[in-house]
C-alpha positions in Angstrom: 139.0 84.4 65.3 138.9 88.4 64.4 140.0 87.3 61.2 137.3 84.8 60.3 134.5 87.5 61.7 135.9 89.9 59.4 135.9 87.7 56.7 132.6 86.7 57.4 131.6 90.2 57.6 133.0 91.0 54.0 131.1 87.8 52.5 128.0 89.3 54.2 128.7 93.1 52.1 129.4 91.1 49.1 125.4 91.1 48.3 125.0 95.2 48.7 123.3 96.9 45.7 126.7 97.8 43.5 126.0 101.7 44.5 126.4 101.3 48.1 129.9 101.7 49.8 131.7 98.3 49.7 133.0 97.1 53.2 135.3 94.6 51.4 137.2 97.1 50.5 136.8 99.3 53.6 134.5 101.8 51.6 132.7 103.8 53.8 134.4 102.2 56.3 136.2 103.8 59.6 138.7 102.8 61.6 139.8 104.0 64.9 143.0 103.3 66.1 143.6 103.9 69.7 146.6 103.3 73.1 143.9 100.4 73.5 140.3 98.6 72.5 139.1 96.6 75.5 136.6 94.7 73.5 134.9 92.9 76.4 134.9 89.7 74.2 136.7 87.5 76.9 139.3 88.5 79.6 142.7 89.9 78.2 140.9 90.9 74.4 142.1 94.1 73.2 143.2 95.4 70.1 144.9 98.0 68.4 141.8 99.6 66.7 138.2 98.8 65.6 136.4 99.5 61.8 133.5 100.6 61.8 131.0 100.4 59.1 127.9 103.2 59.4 126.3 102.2 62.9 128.1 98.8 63.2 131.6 97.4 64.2 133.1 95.5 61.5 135.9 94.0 63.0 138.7 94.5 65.4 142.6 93.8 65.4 146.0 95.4 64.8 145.9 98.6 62.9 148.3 97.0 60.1 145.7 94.0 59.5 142.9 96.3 59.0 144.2 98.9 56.7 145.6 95.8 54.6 141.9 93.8 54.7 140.2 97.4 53.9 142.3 100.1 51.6 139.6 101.9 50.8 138.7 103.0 54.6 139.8 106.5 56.2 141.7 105.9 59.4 140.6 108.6 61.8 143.0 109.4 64.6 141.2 111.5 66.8 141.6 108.1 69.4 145.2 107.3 69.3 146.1 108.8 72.6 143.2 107.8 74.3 141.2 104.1 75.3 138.3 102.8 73.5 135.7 100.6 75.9 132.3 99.7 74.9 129.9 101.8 75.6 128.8 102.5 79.7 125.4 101.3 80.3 123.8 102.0 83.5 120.7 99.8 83.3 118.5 101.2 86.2 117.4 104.7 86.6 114.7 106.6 86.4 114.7 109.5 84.4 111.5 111.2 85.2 111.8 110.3 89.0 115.3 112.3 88.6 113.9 115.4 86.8 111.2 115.1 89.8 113.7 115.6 91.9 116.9 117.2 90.6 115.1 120.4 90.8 113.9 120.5 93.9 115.1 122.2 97.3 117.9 118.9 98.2 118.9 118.1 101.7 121.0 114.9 101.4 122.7 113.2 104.3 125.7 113.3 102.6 127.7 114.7 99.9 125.6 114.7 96.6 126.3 114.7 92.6 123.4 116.7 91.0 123.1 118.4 87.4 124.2 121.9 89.3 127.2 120.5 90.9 128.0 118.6 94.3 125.4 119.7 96.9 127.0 119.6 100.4 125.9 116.6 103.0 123.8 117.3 106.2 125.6 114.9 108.2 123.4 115.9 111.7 119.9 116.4 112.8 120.6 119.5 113.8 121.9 120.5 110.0 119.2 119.0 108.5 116.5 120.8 110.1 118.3 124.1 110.0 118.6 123.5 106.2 115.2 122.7 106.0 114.4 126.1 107.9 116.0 127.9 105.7 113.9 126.1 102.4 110.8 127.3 104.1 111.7 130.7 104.7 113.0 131.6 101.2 109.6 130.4 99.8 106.5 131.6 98.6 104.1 132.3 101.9 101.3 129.9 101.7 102.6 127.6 98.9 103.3 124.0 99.4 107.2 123.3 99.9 108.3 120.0 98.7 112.5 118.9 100.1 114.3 115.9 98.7 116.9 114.0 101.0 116.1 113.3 104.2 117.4 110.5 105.8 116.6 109.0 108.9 119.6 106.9 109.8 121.7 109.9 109.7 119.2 113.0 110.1 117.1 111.1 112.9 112.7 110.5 113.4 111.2 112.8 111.8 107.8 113.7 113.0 104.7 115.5 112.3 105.6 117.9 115.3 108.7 118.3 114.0 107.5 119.9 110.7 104.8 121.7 112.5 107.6 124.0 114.1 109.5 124.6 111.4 106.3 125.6 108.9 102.9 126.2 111.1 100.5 127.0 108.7 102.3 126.3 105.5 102.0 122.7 104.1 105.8 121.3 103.8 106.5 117.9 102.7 109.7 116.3 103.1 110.6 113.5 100.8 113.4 110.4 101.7 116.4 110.2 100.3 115.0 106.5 99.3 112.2 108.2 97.2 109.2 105.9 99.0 108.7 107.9 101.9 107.1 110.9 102.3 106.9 113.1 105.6 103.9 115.8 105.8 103.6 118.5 108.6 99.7 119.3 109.8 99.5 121.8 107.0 100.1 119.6 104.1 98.2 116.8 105.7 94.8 119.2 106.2 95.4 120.6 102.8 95.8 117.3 100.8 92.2 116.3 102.5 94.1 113.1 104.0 92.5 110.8 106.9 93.2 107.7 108.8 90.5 105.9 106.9 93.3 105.9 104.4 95.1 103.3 106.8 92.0 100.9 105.4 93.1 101.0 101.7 96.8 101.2 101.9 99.7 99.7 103.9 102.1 102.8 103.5 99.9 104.5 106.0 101.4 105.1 109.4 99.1 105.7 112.3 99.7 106.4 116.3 99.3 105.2 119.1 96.0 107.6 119.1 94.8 106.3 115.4 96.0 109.6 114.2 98.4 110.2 111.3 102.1 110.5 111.9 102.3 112.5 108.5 104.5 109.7 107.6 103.1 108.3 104.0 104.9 105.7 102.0 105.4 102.6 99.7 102.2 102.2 97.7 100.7 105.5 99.2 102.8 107.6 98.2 101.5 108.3 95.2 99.4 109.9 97.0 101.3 112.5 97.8 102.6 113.1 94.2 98.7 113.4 92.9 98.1 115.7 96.2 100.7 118.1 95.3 101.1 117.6 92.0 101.7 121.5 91.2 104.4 121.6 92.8 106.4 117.7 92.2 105.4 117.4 88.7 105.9 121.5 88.0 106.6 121.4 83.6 109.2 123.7 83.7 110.9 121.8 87.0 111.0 118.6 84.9 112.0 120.6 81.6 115.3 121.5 84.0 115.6 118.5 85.9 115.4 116.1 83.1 117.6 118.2 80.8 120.3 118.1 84.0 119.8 114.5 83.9 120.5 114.1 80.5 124.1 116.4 81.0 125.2 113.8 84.1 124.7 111.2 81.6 126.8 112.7 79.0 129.2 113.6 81.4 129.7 110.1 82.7 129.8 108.7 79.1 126.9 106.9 79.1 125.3 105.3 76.2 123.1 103.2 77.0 120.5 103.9 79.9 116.8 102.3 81.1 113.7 103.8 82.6 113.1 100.9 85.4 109.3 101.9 86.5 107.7 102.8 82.9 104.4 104.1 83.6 104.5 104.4 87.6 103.6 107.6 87.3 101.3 108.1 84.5 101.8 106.8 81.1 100.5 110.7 79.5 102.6 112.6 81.9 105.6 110.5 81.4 105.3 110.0 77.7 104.9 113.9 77.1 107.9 114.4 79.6 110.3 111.8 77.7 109.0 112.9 74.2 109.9 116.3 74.8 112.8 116.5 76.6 114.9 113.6 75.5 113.6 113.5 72.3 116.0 110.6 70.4 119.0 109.1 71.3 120.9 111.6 68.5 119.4 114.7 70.1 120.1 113.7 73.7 123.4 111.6 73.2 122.8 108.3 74.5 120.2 105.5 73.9 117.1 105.5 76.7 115.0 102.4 76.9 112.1 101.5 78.7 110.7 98.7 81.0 107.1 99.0 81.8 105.9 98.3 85.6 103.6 95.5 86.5 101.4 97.6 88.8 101.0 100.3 86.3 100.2 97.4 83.2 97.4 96.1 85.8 96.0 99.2 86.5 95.9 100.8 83.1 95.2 97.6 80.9 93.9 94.9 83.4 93.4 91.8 81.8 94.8 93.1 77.7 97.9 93.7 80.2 100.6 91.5 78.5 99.3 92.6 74.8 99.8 96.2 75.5 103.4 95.2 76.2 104.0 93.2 73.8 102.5 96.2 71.3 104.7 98.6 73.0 107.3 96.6 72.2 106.8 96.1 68.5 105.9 99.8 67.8 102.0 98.8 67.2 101.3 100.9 70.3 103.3 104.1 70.2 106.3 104.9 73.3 108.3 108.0 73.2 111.3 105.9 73.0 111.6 102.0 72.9 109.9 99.5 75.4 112.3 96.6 76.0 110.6 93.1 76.4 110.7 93.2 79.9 108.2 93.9 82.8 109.3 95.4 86.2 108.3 93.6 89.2 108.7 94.1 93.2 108.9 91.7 95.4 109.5 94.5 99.0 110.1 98.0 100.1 113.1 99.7 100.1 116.9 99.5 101.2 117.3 103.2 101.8 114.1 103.8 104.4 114.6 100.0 106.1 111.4 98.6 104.3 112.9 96.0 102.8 111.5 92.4 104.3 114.0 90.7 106.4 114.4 87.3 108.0 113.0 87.2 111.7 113.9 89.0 114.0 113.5 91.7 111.8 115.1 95.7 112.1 117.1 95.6 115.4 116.7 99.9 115.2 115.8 102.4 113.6 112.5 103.5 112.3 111.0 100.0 111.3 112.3 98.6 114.4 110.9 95.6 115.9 109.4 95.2 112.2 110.2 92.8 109.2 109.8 95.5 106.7 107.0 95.5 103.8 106.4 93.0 100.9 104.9 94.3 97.8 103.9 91.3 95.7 105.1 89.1 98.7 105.8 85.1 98.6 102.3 84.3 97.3 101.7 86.9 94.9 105.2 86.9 93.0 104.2 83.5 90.5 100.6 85.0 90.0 102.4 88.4 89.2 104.7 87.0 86.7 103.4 83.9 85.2 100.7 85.6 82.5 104.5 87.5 81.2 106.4 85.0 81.5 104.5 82.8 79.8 104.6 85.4 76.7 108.5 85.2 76.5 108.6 88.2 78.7 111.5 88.9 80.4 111.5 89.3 84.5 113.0 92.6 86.4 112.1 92.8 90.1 113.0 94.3 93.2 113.9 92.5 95.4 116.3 93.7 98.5 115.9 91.9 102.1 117.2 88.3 102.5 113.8 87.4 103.4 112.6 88.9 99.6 115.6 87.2 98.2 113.9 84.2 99.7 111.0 84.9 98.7 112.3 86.1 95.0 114.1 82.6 94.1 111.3 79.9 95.4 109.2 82.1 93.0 111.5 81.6 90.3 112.2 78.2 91.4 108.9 77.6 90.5 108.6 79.4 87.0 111.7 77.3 85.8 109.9 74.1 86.9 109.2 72.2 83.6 109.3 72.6 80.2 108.3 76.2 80.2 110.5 79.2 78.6 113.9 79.9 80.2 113.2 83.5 80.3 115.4 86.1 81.8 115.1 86.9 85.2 116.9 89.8 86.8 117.1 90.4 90.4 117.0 94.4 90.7 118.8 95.8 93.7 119.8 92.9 95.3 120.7 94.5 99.0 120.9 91.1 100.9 121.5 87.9 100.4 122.0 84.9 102.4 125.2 82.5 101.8 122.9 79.7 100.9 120.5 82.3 98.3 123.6 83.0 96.6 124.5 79.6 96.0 120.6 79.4 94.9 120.9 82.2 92.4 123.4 80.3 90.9 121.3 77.4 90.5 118.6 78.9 89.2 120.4 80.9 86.5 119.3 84.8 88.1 120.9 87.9 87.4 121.3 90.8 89.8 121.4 94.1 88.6 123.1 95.4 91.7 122.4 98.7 93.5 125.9 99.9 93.2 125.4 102.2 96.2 124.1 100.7 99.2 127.9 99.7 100.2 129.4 102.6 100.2 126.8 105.1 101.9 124.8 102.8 103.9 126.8 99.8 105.1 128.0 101.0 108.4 124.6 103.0 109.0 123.1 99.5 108.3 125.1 97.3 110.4 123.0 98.3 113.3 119.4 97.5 112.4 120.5 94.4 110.3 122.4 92.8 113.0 126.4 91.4 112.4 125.4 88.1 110.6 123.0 89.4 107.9 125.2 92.9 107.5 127.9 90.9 106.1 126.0 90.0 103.3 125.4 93.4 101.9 125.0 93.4 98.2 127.8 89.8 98.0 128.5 90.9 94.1 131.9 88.4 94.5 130.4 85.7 95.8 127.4 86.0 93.7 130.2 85.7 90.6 131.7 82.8 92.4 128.4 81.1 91.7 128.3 82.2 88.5 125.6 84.7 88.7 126.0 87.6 85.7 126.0 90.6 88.0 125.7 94.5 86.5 125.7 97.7 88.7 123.2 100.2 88.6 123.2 103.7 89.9 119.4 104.0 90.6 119.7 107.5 89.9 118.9 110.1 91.9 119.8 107.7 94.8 123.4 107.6 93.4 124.6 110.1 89.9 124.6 107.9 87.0 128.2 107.3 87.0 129.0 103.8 85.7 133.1 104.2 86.3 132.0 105.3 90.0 129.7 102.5 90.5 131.9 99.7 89.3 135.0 101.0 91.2 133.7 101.2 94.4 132.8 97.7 93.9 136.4 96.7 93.7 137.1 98.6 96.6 134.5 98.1 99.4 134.9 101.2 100.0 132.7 103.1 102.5 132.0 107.3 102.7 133.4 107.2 106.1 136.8 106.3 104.6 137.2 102.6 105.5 136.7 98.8 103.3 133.2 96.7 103.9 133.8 93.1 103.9 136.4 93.3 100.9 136.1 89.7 99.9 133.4 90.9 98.5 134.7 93.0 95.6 134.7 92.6 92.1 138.2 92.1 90.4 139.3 95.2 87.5 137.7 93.0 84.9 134.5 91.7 86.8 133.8 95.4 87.3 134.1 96.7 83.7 131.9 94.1 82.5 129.2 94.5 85.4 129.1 98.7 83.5 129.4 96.6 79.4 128.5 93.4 78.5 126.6 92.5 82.1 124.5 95.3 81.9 123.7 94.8 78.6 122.8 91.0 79.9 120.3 92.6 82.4 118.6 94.2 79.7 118.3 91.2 77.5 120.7 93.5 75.0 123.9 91.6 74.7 123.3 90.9 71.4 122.9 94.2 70.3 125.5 95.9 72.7 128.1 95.6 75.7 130.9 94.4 73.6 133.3 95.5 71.2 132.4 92.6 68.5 131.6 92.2 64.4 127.6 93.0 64.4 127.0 95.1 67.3 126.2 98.5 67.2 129.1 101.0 67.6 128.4 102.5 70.5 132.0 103.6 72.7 133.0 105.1 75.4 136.0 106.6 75.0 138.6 107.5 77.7 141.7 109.3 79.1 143.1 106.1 80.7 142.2 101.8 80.7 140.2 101.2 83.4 141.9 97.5 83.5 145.3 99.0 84.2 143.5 101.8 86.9 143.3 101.3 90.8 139.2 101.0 91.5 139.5 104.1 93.8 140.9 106.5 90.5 138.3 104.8 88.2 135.7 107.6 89.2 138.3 110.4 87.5 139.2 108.7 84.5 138.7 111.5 81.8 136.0 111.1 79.4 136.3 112.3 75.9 132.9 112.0 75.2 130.9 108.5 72.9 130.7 107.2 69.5 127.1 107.1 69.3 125.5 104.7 66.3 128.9 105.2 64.7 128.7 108.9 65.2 131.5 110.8 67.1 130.0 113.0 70.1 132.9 114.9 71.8 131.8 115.8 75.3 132.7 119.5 74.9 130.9 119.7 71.9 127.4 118.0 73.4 127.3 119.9 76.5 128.4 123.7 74.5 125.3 122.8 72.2 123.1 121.9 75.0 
């Protein structure tokens, strides 16, 4: 077969302009030889090395075949002692979210990768609020003091008294780990000019038993909060740093391909200035960004020209600081981390949406209406959608938008927390995706098995059953919830393994190969990019990770210190020493 590409390949060059490098006869042509190409092309492909003509592969094999098929091409051995994969995708993140909050004062629950090194957990109340004590003291008197990573299933309720001792007079807001809560002590509440008539516009509102804010604001208020303190969240030279320390855990991790999952949830100016100037291109920063726009954002922005201003994002005609994939983003609930997600009755058994069923955001009846106007343009579908009661929720809707003769679009579950035995078998069906959360196992699991109860905490992101029934399934860091470590997040699905040491549900886990392709040529799926990328193939662009060992032949718990050497980017060797010095 690698032969008949390659020949096919040559016949293609055969029509270049008789000044142009010939790739029949390997002219301008590279080729890497290397301990081992996992090409990704089917389970058990490797090769001995891969040719590579200007930004695309030209053919893989043994090293003998392709010198003798292409004399004229240099054989560079800067690879021979080390593995060449595809290059890592992680297809959910959000970049400006994380320069947000990379440089902010972090309190995390546990132990946490950021661009300045691991930050310590705060595994107890009484750490957390200590730490937070301290943030307050070493700041500015009388200027508002924003903390990221607070979490109340390990730090505890967290209440407007609380903050109230610790700052007075000075406004302190305390942001979740989960990124959709926000906490606010009497301070911050007065000073951002907030009331309980808010409680009348927006769900994310929490009131008590008095009708008085809780200073707990979240879900679709807390934007709020960002526009509130704005001086402070969205600070220039604080994103300047935190996107730039972003970028460096990308590189790091030996990413190359990477997607901005909310486009426009904060502001199309401020985020367009913010990715234009700090990432730049995908040669200056050293790996490829792409962007999905967000459905609430399209509505609010473009209302009923909505679909066209994606569809001109997408072809250029309306300019994006770097490319808009045909896709919209879409939420179904709330979130995993801060127990908003919409469960099956009867709901959260503890913790802080106890005796609740969590939030929906577009909820059962509003999903189709959401979708359809996109879907009907050839659109592809990414939504969040986390509780069993979403997934629910999530598939009759898609049920429904396959019905027909309609377009077989796309349709990517994002998250994915729970599932159901009989949704997975559904999923299946239906031909979804899941872009999995890679995370949720391994911090949250045990912290979770309380408030969802023994039957549905089985079912905690099922990523080998959901294979079983044939459902394409990628991991996703959702970074800053997890660091943007694809070799992390696929190896801990092949362990179960838990932070606390022990395996969750391991019949769940993904085997070597499942795992490498949920970081390749799924994640490229979830993107609609397989075409393009995921794969080491004739055509695709020659984009590689290249590492100290095969992940194939590596035990899932050493994947996350498998040495990277740094990417072939667009054909263009980027040693990681060399992108970081020059950083």
């Amino acid at each position: 077969m690698k032969r008949l590409m390659l020949a096919a390949a040559i016949a293609v060059s055969a029509c270049a302009a008789p000044s142009s490098p010939d790739p029949a006869a390997g002219e301008g042509v590279v080729i890497y030889p290397a301990k081992a190409v996992v090409t990704m092309a089917g389970e058990g492909d490797t090769a001995e090395a891969v040719a590579v003509s200007g930004d695309r592969i030209l053919s893989t094999g043994t090293l003998a075949d392709l010198r003798g098929a292409l004399p004229a091409a240099v054989v560079d051995t800067a690879f021979e002692d080390n593995v060449i994969v595809p290059g890592l995708i992680d297809p959910h993140v959000h970049v400006v979210l994380g320069a947000l909050q990379y440089n902010l004062p972090i309190t995390p629950p546990w132990p946490m990768a950021t661009p300045h090194g691991m930050k310590a957990g705060l595994p107890t109340r009484e750490a957390f609020l200590a730490a937070l004590s301290g943030i307050v003291a070493e700041a500015q008197p009388d200027t508002p003091v924003v903390a990221y990573g607070y979490h109340n299933l390990v730090h505890g309720d967290l209440t407007r008294t609380d903050l109230d001792m610790i700052a007075p007079d000075q406004p302190l807001i305390v942001w979740h780990y989960s990124s959709h809560d926000f906490y606010l002590n009497s301070a911050a509440i007065e000073a951002a000019g907030f009331t309980p008539a808010l409680a009348q516009s927006f769900h994310g509102i929490d009131l008590d038993e008095a009708g008085e804010l809780t200073g707990r604001i979240y879900e679709d208020a807390a934007l709020l909060v960002i526009q509130a303190y704005a001086g402070v969240i969205l600070a220039p030279e604080n994103v300047t740093a935190g996107f730039h320390g972003f970028s460096s855990m990308l590189r790091q991790a030996g990413v190359t391909t990477t997607a901005e999952m909310a486009y426009g949830l904060f502001g199309w100016e401020m985020e367009d200035a913010n990715i234009r100037t700090n990432w730049g291109s995908a040669q200056a920063a050293g790996y490829h960004l792409y962007l999905v726009p967000e459905y609430r954002a399209l509505e609010r922005t473009f209302g009923d020209g909505k679909v066209q201003a994606v569809l001109d994002m997408v072809s250029g005609e309306r300019p994006t600081p770097a490319p808009v994939l045909p896709r919209v983003k879409f939420f179904t609930d709330g979130a995993f981390y801060s127990q908003t997600m919409r469960l099956s009755p009867p709901g959260y058994l503890s913790g802080q949406s106890k005796g609740s069923e969590g939030l929906w955001v577009a909820g059962p009846d509003g999903i189709v209406p959401a979708i359809q106007p996109y879907w009907d343009a050839g659109l592809g579908v990414n939504i969040h959608s986390n509780g069993d009661a979403a997934q629910g929720a999530t598939l009759k809707a898609l049920e429904t938008l396959r019905e027909g003769d309609g377009p077989n679009n796309s349709f990517v579950i994002e998250h994915g927390g729970l599932f159901s035995p009989e949704q997975v078998e559904l999923a299946g069906r239906l031909d979804a995706q899941l872009s999995a959360a890679s995370h949720y196992v391994f911090y949250m699991a045990n912290e979770y098995a309380g408030p969802l109860g023994d039957v549905r905490a089985k079912w905690i992101s099922p990523l080998g059953a959901l294979t079983v029934a044939g459902v394409p399934v990628a991991v996703h860091s959702d970074a800053p919830l997890a660091p943007p470590y694809p070799l992390r997040a696929a190896g801990v699905h092949m362990t179960r393994a838990t932070r606390e040491g022990g395996v969750y549900e391991a019949e769940m886990a993904l085997s070597p190969y499942e795992a490498l392709e949920a970081i390749t040529l799924d994640a490229a799926r979830v993107l609609g990019l397989e075409a393009e990328i995921g794969s080491i193939e004739p055509g695709k662009r020659a984009d590689f990770t290249i590492l100290g060992e095969n992940p194939l032949d590596t035990k899932g718990k050493d994947w996350d210190a498998i040495p990277v050497w740094g990417v072939v980017l667009d054909g263009v060797k980027r040693p990681l020493a060399e992108q970081e010095v020059s950083d």
